[in-house]
C-alpha positions in Angstrom: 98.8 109.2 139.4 97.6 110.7 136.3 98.6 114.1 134.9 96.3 117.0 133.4 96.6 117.3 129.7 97.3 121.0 128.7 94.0 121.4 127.6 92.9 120.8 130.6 95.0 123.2 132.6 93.9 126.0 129.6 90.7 125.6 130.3 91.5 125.9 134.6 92.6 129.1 133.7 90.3 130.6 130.8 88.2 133.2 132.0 85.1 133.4 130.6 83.4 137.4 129.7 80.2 138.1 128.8 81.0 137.7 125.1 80.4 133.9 125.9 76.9 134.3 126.5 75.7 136.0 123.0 73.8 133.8 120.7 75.3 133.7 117.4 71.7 132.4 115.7 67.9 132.5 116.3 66.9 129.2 117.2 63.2 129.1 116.1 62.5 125.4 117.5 62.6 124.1 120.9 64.8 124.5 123.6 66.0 122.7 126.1 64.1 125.0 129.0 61.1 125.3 126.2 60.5 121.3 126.2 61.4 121.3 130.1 58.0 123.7 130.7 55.5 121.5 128.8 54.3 118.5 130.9 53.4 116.5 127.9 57.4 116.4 127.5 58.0 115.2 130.5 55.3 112.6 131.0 56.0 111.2 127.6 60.1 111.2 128.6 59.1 109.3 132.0 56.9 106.6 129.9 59.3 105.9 127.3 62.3 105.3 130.0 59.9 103.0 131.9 59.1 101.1 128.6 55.4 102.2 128.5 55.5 104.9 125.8 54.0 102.7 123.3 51.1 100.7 124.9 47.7 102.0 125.1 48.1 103.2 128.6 51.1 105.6 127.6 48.8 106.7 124.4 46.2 107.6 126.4 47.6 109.4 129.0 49.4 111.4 126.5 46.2 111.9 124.6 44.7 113.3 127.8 47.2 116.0 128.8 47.3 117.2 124.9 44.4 119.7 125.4 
């Protein structure tokens, strides 16, 4: 059997305060939930993991959800 680290078990135990969720920065690009919204992100993500991202087909369909 393996045993926790004590990093592990500190972080079992950290409780986590609202303090946590402050942004230290404005982030004036993207975001994760910002790129998740726009279809063209997501059809373009779904051709490049099949491979099709660069032949005309993928082009095109991009092409066609741009406007």
């Amino acid at each position: 059997m393996v045993a926790e680290t004590a990093a592990r078990e500190i972080r079992k135990i950290t409780v986590r305060d609202a303090a946590d969720n402050i942004n230290l920065f404005n982030n004036p690009g993207y975001t994760i939930d910002g790129l998740m919204k726009d279809i063209r992100f997501k059809v373009s993500t779904a051709l490049a993991e099949a491979g099709l991202q660069g032949t005309t087909y993928g082009q095109e369909l991009i092409k066609g959800l741009g406007t």
